[in-house]
C-alpha positions in Angstrom: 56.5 -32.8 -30.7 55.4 -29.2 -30.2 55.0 -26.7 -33.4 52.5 -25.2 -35.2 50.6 -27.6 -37.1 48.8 -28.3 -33.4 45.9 -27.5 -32.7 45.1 -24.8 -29.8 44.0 -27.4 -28.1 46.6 -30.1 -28.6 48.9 -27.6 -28.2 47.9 -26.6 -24.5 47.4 -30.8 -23.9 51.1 -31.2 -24.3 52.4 -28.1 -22.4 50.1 -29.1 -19.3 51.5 -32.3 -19.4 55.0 -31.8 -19.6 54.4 -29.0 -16.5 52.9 -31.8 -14.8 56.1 -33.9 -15.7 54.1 -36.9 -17.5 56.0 -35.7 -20.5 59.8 -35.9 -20.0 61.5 -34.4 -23.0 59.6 -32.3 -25.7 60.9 -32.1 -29.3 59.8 -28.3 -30.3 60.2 -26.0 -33.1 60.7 -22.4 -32.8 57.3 -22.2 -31.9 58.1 -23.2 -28.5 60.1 -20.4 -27.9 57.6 -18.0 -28.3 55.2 -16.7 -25.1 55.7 -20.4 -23.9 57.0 -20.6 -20.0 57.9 -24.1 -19.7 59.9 -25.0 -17.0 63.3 -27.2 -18.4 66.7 -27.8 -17.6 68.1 -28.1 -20.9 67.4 -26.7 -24.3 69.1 -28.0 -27.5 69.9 -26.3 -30.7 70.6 -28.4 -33.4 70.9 -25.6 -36.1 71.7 -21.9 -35.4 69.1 -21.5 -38.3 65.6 -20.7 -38.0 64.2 -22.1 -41.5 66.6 -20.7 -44.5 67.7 -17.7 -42.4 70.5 -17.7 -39.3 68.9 -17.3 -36.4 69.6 -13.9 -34.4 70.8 -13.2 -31.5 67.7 -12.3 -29.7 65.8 -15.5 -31.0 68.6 -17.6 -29.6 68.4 -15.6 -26.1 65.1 -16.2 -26.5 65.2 -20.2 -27.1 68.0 -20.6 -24.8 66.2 -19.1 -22.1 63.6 -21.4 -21.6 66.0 -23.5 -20.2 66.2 -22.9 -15.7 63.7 -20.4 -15.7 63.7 -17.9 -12.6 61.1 -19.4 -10.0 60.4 -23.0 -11.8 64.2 -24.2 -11.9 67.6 -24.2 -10.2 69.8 -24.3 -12.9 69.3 -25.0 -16.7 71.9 -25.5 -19.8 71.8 -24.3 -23.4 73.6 -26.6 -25.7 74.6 -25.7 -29.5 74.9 -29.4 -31.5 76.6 -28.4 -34.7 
């Protein structure tokens, strides 16, 4: 799980290790999102909401764009779960 109750520290132990591919799937918050480049094939939205609000269009371009990242993976998908 990645958010923003981690730690700095914790925080940078998880994204080195799902670089390095010991960790396989990563459950994130919108944290993730943010100044993150993680390289994943697929990202997942469960809620178009970010907290109470809906999310906007940028943040979901944003989210959704982790997912085959230019350089790190040949193809990635964006699924909306609703």
């Amino acid at each position: 799980v990645h958010n923003t109750s981690l730690s700095e520290g914790e925080r940078q132990l998880v994204e080195t290790a799902f670089g390095a591919g010991l960790v396989r799937v990563l459950c994130a918050t919108s944290s993730l999102a943010a100044g993150v480049n993680l390289p994943v094939r697929r990202v997942l939205f469960w809620s178009l909401k970010k907290g109470v609000s809906s999310m906007t269009a940028t943040d979901f371009r944003q989210m959704a764009g982790r997912a085959g990242r230019t350089g790190m993976c040949d193809a990635g998908d964006a699924f909306v779960l609703t």
